[in-house]
N, CA, C and O of each residue as an XYZ file, in Angstrom:
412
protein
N       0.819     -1.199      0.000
C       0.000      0.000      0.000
C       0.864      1.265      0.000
O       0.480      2.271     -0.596
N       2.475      1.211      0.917
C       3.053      2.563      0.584
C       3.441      2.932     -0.706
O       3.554      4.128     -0.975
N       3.775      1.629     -1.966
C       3.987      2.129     -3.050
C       2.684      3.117     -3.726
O       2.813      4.244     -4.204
N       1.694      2.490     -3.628
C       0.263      3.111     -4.226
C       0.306      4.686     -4.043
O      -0.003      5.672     -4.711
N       0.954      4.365     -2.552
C       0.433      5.795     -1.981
C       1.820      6.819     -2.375
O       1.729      7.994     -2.730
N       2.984      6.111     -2.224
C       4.294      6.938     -3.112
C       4.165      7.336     -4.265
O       4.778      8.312     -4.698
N       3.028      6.372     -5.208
C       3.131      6.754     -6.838
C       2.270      7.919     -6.898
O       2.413      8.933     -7.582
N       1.455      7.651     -6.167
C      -0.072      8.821     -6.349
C       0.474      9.889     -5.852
O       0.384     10.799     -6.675
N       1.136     10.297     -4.647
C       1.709     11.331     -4.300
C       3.031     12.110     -5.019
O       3.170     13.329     -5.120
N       3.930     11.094     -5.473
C       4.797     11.694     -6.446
C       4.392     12.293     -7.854
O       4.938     13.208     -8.469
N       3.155     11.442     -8.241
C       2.896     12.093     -9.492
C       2.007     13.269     -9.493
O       1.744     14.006    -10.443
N       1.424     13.350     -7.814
C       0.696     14.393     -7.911
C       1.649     15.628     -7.650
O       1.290     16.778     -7.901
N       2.979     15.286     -7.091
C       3.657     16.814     -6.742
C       4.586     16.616     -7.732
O       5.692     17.057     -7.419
N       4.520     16.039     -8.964
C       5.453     15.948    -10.153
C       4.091     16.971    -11.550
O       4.353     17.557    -12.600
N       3.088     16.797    -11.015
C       2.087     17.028    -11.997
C       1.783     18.759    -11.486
O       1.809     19.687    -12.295
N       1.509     18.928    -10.040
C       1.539     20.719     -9.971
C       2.645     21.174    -10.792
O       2.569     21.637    -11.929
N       4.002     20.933     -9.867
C       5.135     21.382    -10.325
C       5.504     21.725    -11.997
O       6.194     22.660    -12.403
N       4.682     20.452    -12.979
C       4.847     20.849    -13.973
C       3.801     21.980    -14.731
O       4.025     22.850    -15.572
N       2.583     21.559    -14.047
C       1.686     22.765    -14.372
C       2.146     23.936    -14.132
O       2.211     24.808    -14.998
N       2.454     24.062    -13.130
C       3.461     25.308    -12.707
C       4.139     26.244    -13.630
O       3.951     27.344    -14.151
N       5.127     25.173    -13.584
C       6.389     25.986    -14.621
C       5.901     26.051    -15.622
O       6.326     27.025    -16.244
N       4.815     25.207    -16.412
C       4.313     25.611    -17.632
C       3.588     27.095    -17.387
O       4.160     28.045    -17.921
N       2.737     27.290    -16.851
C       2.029     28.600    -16.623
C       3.213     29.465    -16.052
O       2.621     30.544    -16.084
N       4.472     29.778    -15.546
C       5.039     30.070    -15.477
C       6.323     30.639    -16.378
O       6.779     31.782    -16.372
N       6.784     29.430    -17.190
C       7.607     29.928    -18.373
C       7.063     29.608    -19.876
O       7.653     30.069    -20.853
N       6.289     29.063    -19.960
C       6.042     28.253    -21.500
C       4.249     29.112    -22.086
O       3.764     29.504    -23.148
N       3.905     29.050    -20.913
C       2.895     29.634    -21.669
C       2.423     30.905    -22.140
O       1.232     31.107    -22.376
N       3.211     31.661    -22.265
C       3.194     33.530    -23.511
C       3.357     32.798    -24.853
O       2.495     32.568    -25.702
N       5.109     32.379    -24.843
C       5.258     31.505    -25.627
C       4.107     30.895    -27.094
O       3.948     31.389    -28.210
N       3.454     29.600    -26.425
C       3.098     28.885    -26.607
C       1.697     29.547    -27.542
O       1.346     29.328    -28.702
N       0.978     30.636    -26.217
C      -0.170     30.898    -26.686
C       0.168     32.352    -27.832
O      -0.816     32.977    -28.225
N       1.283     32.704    -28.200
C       1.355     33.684    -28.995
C       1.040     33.673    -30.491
O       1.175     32.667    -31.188
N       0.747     34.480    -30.797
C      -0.030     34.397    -32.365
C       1.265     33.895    -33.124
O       2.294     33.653    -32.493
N       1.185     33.748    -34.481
C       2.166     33.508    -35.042
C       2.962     34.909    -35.312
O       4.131     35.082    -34.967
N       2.353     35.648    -35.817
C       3.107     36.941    -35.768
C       3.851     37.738    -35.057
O       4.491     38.694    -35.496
N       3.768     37.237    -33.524
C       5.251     37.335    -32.256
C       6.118     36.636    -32.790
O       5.991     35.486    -33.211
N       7.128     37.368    -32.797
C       8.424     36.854    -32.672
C       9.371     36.902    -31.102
O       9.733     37.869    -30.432
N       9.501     35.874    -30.960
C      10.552     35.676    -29.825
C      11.732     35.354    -30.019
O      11.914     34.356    -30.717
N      12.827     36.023    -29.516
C      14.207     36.127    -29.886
C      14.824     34.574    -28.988
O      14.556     34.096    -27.886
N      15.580     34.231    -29.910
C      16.529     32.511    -29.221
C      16.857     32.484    -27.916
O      16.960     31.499    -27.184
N      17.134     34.478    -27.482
C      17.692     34.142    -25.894
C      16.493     34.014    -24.978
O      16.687     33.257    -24.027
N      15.388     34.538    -25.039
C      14.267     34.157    -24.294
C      13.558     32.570    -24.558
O      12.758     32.358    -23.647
N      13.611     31.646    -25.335
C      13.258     30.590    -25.533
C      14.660     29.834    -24.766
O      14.446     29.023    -23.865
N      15.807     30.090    -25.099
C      17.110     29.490    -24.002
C      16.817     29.885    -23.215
O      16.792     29.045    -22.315
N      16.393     31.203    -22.784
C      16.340     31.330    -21.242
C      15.504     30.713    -20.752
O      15.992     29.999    -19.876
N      14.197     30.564    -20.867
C      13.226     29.768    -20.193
C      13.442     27.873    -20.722
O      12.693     26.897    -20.699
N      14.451     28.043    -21.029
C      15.192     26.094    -21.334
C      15.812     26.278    -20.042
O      15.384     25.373    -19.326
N      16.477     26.887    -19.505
C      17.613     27.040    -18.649
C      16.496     27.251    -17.523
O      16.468     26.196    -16.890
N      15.808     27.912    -17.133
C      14.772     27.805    -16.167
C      14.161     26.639    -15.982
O      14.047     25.955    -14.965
N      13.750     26.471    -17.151
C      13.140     24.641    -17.199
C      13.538     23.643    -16.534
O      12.849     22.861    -15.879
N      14.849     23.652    -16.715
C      15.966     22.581    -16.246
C      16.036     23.245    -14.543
O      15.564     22.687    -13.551
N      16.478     24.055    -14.563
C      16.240     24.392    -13.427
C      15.292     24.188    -12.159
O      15.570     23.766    -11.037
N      13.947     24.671    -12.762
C      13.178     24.172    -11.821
C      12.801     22.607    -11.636
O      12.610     22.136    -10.515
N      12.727     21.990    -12.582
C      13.384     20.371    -12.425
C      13.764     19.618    -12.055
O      13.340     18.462    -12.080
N      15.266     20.284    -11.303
C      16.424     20.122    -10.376
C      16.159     20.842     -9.324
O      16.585     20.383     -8.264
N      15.665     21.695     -9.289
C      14.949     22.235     -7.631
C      13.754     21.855     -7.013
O      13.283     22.249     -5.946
N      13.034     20.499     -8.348
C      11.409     19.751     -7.570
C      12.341     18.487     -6.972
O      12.235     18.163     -5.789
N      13.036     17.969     -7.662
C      13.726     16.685     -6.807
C      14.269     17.177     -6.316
O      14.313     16.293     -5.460
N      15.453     18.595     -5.552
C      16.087     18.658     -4.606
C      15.082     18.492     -3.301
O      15.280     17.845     -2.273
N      13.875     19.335     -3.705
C      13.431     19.893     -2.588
C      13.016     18.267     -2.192
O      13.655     17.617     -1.364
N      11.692     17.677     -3.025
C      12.099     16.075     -2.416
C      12.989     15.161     -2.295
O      12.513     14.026     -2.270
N      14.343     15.244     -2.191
C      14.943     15.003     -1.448
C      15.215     15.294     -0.027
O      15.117     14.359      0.767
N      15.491     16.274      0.331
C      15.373     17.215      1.479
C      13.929     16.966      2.662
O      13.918     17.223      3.866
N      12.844     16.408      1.840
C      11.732     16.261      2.775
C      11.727     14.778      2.915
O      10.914     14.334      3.726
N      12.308     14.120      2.423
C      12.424     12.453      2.045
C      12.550     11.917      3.582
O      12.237     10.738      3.753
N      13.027     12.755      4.847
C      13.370     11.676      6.012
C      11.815     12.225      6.788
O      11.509     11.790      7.898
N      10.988     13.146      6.092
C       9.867     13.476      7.101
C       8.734     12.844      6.587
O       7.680     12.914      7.218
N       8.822     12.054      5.213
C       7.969     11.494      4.669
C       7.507     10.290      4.900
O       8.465      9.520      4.842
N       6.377      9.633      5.170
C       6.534      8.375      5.259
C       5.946      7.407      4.003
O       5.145      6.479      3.890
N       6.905      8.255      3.063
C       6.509      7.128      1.955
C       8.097      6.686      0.808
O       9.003      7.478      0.548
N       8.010      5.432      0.390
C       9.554      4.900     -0.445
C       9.933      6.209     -1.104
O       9.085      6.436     -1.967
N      10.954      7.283     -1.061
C      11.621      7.612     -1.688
C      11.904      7.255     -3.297
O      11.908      8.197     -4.089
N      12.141      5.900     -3.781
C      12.286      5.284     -5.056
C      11.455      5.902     -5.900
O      11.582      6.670     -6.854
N       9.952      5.029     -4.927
C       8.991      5.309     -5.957
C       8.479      6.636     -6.437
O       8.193      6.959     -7.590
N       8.397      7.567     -4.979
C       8.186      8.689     -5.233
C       8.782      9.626     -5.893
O       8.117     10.559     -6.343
N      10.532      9.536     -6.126
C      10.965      9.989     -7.359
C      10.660      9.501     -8.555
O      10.791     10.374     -9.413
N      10.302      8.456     -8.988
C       9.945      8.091    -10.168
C       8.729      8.641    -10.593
O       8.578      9.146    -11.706
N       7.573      8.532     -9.457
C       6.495      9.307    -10.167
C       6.305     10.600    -10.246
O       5.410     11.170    -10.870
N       7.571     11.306     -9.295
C       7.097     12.807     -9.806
C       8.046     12.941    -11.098
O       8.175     14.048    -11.623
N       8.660     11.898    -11.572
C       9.469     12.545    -13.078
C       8.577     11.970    -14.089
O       8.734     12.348    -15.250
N       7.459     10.921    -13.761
C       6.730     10.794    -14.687
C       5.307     11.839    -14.287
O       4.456     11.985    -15.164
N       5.186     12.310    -13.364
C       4.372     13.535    -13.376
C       4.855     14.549    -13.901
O       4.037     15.309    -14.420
N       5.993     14.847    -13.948
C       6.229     16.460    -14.455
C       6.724     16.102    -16.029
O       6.550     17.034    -16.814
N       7.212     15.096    -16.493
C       7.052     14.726    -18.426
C       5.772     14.676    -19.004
O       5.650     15.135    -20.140
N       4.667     14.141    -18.353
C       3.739     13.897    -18.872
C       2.624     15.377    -19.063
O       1.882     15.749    -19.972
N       2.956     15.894    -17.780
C       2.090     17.329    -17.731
C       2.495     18.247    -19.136
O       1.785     18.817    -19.964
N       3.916     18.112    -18.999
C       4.584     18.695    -19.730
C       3.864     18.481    -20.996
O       3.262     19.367    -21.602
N       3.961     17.277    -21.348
C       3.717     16.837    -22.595
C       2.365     16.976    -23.075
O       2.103     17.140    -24.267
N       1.420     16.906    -22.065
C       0.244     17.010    -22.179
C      -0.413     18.812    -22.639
O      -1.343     18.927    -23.438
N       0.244     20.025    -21.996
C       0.068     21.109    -22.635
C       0.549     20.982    -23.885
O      -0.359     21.431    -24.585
N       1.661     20.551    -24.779
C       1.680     20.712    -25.675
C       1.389     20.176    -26.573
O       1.496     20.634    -27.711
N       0.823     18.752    -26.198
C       0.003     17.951    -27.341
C      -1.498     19.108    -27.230
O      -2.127     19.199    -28.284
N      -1.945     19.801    -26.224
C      -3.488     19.950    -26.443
C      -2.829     21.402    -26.927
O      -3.809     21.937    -27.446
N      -2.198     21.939    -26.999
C      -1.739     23.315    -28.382
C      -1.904     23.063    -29.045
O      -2.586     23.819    -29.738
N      -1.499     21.734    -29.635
C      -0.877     21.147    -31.179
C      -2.225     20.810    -32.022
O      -2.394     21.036    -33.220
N      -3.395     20.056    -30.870
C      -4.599     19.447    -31.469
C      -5.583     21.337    -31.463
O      -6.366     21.766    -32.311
N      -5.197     21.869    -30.454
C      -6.196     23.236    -30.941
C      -5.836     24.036    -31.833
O      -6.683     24.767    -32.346
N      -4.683     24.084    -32.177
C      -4.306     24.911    -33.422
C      -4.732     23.890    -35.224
O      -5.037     24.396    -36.304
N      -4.550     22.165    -34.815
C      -5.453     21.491    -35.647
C      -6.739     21.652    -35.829
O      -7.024     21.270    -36.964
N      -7.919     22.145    -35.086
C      -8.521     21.739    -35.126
C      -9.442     23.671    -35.533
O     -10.579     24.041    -35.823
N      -8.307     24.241    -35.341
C      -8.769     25.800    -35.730
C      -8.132     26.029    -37.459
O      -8.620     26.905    -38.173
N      -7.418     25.447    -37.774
C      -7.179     25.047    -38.604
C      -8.329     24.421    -39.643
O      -8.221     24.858    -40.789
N      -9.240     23.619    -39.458
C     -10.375     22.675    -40.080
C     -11.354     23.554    -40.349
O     -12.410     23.168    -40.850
């Protein structure tokens, strides 16, 4: 039962975190007309943030890992499959609304 409860909890603080930083760095970006132009250093810069905050969601769970009472293992694994998938998930539903405005 602690894995259940490690996966559900990691992917749920892998899944804010990525909502997060998406509403945070990706989405001006993302939702801009085509006619913005954004210069390479603001798209690197918010890569470099990206990564960043990334490495500051597993530090911080690390750091809370001895007050937790759930496997460590698992719970890193599911917050890196919570924060890829979130990830991935804003930009597949861009990709299908700009398809489907498109039609």
């Amino acid at each position: 039962m602690i894995y259940v409860l490690s996966t559900a909890a990691g992917f749920f603080y892998g899944a804010c975190m990525g909502g997060l930083k998406y509403i945070a760095l990706w989405r001006k970006i993302i939702q801009a007309s085509t006619a913005e132009k954004f210069s390479g250093r603001a798209v690197y810069s918010r890569m470099l943030f990206d990564y960043l905050i990334n490495i500051l969601t597993f530090v911080l769970l690390f750091f809370v890992r001895k007050q937790l009472p759930l496997n460590f293992t698992v719970t890193a694994v599911a917050t890196a499959v919570g924060l890829s998938l979130i990830g991935r998930y804003f930009s597949v539903r861009r990709i299908f609304e700009k398809i489907s405005a498109e039609e």
